[in-house]
C-alpha positions as CSV (number, residue, x, y, z in Angstrom):
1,X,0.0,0.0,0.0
2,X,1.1,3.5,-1.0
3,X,2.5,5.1,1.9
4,X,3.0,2.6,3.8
5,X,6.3,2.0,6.1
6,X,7.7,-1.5,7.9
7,X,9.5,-0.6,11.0
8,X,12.4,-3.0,12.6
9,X,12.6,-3.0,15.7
10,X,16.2,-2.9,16.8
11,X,17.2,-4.5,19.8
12,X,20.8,-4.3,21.8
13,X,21.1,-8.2,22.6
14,X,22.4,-8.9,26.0
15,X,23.9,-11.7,27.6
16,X,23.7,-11.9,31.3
17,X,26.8,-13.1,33.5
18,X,26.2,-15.8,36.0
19,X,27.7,-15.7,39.3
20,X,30.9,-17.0,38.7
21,X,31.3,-15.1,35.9
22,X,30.6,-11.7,37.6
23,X,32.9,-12.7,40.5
24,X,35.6,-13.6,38.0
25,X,34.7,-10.0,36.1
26,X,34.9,-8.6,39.3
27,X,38.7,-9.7,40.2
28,X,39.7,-8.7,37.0
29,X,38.7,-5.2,36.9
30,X,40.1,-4.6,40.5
31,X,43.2,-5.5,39.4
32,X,42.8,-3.2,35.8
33,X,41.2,-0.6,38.1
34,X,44.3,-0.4,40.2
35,X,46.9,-0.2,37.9
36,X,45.1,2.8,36.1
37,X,44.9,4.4,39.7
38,X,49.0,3.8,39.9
39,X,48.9,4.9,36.3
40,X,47.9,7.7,37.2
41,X,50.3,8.7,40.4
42,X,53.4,11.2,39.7
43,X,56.0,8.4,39.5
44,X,56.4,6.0,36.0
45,X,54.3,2.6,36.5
46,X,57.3,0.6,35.9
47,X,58.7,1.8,38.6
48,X,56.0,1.2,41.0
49,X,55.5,-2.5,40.0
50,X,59.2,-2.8,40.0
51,X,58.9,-2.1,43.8
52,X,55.9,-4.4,44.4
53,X,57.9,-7.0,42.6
54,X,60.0,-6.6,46.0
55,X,57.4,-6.6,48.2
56,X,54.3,-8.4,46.5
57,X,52.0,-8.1,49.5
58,X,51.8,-4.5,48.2
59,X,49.6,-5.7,45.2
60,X,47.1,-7.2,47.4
61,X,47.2,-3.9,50.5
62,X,46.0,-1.9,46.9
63,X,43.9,-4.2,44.9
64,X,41.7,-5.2,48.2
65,X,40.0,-2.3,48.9
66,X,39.4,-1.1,45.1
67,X,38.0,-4.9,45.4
68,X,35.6,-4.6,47.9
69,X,34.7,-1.5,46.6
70,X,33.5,-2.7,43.6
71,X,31.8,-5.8,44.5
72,X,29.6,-3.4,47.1
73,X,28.2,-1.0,44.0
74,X,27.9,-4.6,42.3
75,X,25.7,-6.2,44.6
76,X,23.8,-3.0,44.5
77,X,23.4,-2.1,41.3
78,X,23.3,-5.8,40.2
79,X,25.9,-5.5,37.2
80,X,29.9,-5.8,37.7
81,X,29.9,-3.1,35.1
82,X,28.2,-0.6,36.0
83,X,29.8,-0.9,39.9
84,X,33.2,-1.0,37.9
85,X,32.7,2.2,36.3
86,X,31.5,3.4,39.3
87,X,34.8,2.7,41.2
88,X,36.9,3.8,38.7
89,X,36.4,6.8,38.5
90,X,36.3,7.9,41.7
91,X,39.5,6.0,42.4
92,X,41.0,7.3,39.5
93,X,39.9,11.1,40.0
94,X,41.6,10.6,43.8
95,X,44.6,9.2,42.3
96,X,44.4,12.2,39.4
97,X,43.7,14.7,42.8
98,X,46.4,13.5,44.8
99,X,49.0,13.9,41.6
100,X,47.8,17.3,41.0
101,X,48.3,18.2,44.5
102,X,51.8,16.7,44.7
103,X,53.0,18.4,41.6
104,X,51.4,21.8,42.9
105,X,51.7,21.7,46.6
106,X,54.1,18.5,47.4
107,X,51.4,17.0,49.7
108,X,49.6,13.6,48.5
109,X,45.6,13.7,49.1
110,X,44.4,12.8,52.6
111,X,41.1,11.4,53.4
112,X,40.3,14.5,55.9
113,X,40.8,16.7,53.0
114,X,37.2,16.3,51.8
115,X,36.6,18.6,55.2
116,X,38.1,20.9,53.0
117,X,35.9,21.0,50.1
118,X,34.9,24.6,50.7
119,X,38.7,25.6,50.8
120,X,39.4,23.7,47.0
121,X,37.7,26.2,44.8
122,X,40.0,29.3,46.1
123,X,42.7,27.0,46.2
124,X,42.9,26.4,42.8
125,X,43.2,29.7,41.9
126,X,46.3,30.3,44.0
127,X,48.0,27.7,41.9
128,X,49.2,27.5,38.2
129,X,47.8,24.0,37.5
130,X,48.9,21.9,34.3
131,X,45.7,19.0,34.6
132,X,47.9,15.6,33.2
133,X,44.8,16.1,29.9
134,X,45.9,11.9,28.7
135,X,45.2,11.0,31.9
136,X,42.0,12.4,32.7
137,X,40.4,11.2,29.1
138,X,42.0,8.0,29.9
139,X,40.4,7.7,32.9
140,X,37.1,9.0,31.1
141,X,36.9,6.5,28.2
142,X,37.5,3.7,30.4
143,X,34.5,4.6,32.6
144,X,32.6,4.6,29.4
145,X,33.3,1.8,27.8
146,X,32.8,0.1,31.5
147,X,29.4,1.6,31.3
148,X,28.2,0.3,27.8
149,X,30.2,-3.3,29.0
150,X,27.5,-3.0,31.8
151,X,24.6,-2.8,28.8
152,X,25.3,-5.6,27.2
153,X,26.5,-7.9,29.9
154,X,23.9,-7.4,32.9
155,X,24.5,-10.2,36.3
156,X,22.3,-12.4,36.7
157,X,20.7,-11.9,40.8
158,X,21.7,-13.8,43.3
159,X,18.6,-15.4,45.4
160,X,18.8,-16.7,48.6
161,X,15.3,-18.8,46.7
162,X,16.8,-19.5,44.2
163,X,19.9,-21.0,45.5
164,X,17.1,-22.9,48.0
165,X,15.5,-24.1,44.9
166,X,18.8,-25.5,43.3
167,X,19.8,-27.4,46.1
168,X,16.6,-29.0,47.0
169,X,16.3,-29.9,43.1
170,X,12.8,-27.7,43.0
171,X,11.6,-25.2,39.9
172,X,13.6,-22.4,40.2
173,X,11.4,-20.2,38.2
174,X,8.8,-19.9,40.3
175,X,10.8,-18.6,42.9
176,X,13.7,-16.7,41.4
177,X,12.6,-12.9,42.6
178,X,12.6,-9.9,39.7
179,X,15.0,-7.5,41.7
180,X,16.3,-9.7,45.1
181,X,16.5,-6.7,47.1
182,X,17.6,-8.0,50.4
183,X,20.3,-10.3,49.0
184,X,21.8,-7.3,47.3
185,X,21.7,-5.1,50.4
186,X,22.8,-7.5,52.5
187,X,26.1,-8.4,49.9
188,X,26.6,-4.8,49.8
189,X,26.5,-4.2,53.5
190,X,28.7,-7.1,54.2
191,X,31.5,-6.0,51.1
192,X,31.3,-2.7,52.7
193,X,31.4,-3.6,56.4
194,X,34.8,-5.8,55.5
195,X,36.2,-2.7,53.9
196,X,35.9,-0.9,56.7
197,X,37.0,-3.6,59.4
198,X,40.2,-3.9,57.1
199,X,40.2,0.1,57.5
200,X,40.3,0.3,61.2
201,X,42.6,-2.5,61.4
202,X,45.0,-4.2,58.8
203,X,45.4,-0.5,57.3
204,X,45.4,0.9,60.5
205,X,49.1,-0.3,61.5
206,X,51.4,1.2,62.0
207,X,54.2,-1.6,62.3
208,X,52.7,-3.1,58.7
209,X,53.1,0.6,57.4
210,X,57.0,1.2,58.3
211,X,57.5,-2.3,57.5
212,X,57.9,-1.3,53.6
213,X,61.2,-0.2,52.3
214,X,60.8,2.8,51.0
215,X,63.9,5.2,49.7
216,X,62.6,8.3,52.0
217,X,60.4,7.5,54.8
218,X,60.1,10.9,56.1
219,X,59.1,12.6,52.5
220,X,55.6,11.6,52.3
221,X,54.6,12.0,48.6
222,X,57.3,9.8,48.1
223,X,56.1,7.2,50.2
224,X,52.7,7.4,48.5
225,X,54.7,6.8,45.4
226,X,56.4,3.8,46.0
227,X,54.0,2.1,48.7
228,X,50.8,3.0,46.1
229,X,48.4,5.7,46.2
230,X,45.1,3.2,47.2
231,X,47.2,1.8,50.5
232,X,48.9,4.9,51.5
233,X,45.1,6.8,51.3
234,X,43.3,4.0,53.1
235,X,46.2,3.9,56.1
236,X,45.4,7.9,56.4
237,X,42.0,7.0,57.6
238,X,43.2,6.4,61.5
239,X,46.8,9.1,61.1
240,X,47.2,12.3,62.4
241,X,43.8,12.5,65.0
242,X,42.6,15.2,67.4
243,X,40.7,14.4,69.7
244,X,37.7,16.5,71.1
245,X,39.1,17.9,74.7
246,X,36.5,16.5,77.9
247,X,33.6,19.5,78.0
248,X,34.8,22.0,74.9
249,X,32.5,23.9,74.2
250,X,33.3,25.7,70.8
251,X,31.3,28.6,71.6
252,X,32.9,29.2,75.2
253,X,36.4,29.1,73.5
254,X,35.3,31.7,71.0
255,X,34.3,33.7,74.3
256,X,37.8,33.7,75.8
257,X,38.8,35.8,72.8
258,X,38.4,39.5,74.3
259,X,39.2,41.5,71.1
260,X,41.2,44.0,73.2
261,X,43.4,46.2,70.9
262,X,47.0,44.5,70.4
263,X,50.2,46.7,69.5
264,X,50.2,49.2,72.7
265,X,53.1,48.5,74.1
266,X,56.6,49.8,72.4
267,X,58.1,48.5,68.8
268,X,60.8,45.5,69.3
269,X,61.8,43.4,66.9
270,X,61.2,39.8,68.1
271,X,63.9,37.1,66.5
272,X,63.3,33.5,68.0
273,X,66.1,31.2,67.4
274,X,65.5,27.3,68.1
275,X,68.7,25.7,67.6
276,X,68.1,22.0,67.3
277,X,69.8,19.4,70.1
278,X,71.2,22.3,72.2
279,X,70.9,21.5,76.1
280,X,73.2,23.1,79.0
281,X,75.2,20.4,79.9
282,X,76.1,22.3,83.2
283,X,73.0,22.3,84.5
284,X,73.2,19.0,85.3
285,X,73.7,18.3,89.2
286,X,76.2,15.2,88.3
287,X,78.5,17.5,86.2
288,X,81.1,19.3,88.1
289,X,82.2,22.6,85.5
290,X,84.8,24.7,86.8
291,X,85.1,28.9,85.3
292,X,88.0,27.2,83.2
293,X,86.1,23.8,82.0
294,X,83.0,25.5,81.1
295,X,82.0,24.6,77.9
296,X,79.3,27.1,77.4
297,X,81.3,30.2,78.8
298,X,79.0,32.6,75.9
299,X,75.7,31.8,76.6
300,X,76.4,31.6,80.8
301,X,77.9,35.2,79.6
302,X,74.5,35.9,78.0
303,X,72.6,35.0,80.8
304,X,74.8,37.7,83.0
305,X,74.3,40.6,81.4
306,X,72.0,42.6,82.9
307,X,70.0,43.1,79.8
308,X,69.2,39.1,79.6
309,X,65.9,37.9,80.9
310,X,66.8,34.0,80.9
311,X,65.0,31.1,82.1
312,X,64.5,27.0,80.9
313,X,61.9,25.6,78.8
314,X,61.0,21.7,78.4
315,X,60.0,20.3,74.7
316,X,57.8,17.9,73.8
317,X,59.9,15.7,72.2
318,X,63.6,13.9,72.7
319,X,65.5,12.7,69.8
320,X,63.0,13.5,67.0
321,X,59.5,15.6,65.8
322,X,61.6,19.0,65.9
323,X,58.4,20.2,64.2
324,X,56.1,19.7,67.3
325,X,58.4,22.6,69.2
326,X,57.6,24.5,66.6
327,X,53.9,24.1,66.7
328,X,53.6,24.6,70.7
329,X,55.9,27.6,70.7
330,X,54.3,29.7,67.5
331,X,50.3,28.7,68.2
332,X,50.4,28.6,72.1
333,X,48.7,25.1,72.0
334,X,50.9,21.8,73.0
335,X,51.1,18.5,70.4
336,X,50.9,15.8,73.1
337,X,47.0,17.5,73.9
338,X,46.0,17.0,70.4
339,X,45.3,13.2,70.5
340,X,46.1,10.3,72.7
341,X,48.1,8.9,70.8
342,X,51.1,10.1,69.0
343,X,51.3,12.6,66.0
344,X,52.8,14.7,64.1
345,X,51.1,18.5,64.5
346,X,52.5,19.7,61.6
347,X,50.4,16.9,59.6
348,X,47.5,17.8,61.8
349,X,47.3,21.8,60.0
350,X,45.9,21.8,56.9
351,X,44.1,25.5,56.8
352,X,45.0,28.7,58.2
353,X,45.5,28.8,61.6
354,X,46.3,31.5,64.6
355,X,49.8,31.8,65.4
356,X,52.7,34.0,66.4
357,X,53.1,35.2,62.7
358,X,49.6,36.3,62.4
359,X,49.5,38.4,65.6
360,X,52.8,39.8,65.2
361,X,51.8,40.2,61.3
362,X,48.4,42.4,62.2
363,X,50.7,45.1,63.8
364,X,52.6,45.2,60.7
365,X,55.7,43.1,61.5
366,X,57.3,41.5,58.3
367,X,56.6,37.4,59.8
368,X,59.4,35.3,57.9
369,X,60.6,32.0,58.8
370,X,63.8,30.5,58.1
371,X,65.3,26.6,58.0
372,X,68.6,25.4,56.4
373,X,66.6,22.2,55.4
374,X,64.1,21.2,52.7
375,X,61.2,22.8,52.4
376,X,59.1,19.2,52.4
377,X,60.2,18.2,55.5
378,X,57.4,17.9,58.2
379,X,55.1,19.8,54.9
380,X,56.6,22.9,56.5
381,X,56.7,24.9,53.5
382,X,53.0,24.5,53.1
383,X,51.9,24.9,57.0
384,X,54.2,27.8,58.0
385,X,52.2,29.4,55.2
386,X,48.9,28.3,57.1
387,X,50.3,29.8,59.9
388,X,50.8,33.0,58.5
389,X,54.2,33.4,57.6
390,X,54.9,35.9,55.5
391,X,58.2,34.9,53.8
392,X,59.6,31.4,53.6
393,X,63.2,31.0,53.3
394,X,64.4,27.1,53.3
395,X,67.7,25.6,52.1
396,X,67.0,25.8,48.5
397,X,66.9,29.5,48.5
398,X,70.1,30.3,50.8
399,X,72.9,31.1,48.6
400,X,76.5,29.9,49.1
401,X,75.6,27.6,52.3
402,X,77.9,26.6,54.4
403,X,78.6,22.8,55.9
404,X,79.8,21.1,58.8
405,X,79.2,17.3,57.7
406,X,75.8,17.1,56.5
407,X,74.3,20.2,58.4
408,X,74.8,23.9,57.6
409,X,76.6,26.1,60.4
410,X,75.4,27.8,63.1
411,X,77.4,30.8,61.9
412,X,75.9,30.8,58.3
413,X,71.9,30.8,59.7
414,X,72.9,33.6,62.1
415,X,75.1,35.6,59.8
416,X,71.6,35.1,57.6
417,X,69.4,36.0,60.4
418,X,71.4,39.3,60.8
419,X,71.5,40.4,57.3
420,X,67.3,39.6,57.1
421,X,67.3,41.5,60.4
422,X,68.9,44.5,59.0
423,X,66.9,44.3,55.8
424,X,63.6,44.8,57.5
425,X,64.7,47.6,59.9
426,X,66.4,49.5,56.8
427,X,62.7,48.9,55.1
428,X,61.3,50.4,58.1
429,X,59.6,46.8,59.4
């Protein structure tokens, strides 16, 4: 008949994966899933599987929780696939977030930085950014084709009726449920509930964390680097706590502050000196120092001149976390308070916070901080900015430095200190 059109319907044939075809889907695009993730860190690939080559228990610390990640979404949305996708991006954007950070800011990505999601738009405008592009539409494509993988090959549901019906030899059809709801939130729950056991515990340790070789322990991007992003993240769940005091009350402590006007008293310049492993060895009762076997005749000279006002002062720490003096003197707050057990309160800052620098700086001091080290250590370069600081100065920007063994002098930081000192005052600061 004139006019007259024949439609096809087209149909996208599917083929569903039984269960021991999903789980085997599922193992395999952990394990893809991961190395896109350590694709995706600063550091070459090669050299990151070179290192789990050494220590193979690696592969499984990263590949578990990606894992258990995805077999949670899977259960849930009942199609490996789709809960693959799912994973990988988010993974991968992390993995893309913590690079981006390292390469800008030389600080990996922490789990308590999504507190800071407020802080991320203005941040990103401080920085000149270069976005890795392959990697991102890497990343991209992957969860696409993941995502039409997940149309044509859907799971077939797991019922707790169905398996009933198998084993007792019954008809399975009549009571194979359309959508199993409870048996997928019940293998969700559980895949979740083991990745967060694993969390609080296997991830958690400490002794298993230092147990890795790595070439720098103390440079922390680096370790993310060689011990792999997914591990190093999920160990950062339980690091660097702070624990709520007994009865603060956050609205009493912003009470205590009594605005009174600051910069009455006369103009000084302030210079505090810390000068690392330095203890009078006289003051020791069992020590018997004679005028001629004194071997801290200047400073005992210091502390007799009439202008001196000289006294003792007890840090927090012996034989290590020169950082945590740091934190108690410039903010007035003390790092053995901040949790019960032990940290590190430089890795506890991570926004701007009161301090020394910031009063001193609101009366129109120049604030500057000085360390003949690098700048990474204890993520100094990026807290003493937090802290107000207004001019950095570490061992990369010292010219003509100055050696004794592996530590520059004493005399070269305070010949610097003097001619910094006698900048500002000929500025007028």
């Amino acid at each position: 008949m004139k006019g007259l059109y024949v439609l096809k319907e087209k149909r996208i044939y599917k083929r569903e994966l039984p269960l021991w075809g999903s789980l085997l889907a599922a193992v395999l695009l952990a394990g893809c899933i991961t190395l896109l993730a350590l694709w995706c860190q600063p550091n070459a690939l090669r050299t990151v599987l070179a290192g789990f080559k050494a220590q193979p228990l690696l592969i499984v610390l990263n590949a578990l929780p990606i894992g258990l990640l995805l077999l949670t979404f899977a259960f849930l949305f009942r199609n490996v696939f789709y809960s693959g996708a799912l994973v990988n991006f988010f993974v991968c954007a992390l993995s893309l977030a913590n690079r981006v950070k390292i390469e800008v800011r030389d600080e990996p990505v922490f789990p308590r930085d999504f507190s800071l999601l407020r802080e991320v738009g203005s941040a990103i405008q401080s920085y000149d950014i270069r976005y890795p592009v392959k990697a991102i539409a890497v990343v991209v494509l992957t969860t696409a084709l993941l995502i039409g993988l997940g149309v044509l090959f859907p799971s077939r549901p797991v019922s707790f009726a169905a398996l009933k019906a198998k084993l007792t030899k019954r008809d399975a059809v009549a009571v194979f449920p359309g959508r199993c709801w409870p048996e997928r939130i019940l293998g969700a729950v559980l895949s979740f509930g083991v990745l967060t056991a694993l969390i609080f515990t296997v991830y958690a340790s400490n002794t298993l964390y230092n147990s890795f070789r790595v070439s720098n322990a103390y440079y922390v991007p680096s370790v993310f680097n060689e011990l792999g992003f997914p591990y190093c993240f999920c160990h950062q769940f339980t690091t660097y706590p702070v624990d709520k005091p007994e009865g603060f009350s956050k609205s009493e402590a912003a009470g205590w502050e009594t605005g009174g006007q600051t910069g009455l008293g006369k103009d000084i310049s302030v210079i505090l000196v810390m000068n690392e492993a330095f203890s009078d060895l006289t003051d020791q009762p069992m020590f018997n120092w004679t005028e001629e076997t004194d071997p801290l005749p200047n400073l005992h000279a210091l502390q007799k001149d009439p202008h001196t006002l000289s006294g003792h002062i007890v840090v927090p720490g012996f034989a290590g976390g020169t950082a945590n003096t740091e934190f108690d003197v410039l903010t007035g707050m003390q790092t053995n308070a901040l949790s019960v057990t032990a940290t590190s309160a430089m890795r506890v800052v991570n926004r701007n916070l009161d301090s020394l620098f910031r009063v001193f700086g609101a009366d129109g001091y120049r604030t500057s901080f000085y360390h003949p080290g690098d700048a990474w250590f204890y993520n100094r370069e990026n807290v003493y900015r937090w802290l107000g600081a207004e001019h950095e100065v570490f061992a990369k920007d010292m010219k003509d430095l100055e050696y004794k063994g592996r530590w520059v002098t004493d005399d070269y930081m305070a010949g610097l200190i003097e001619e910094e000192f006698e900048t500002a005052v000929s500025e007028g600061r």
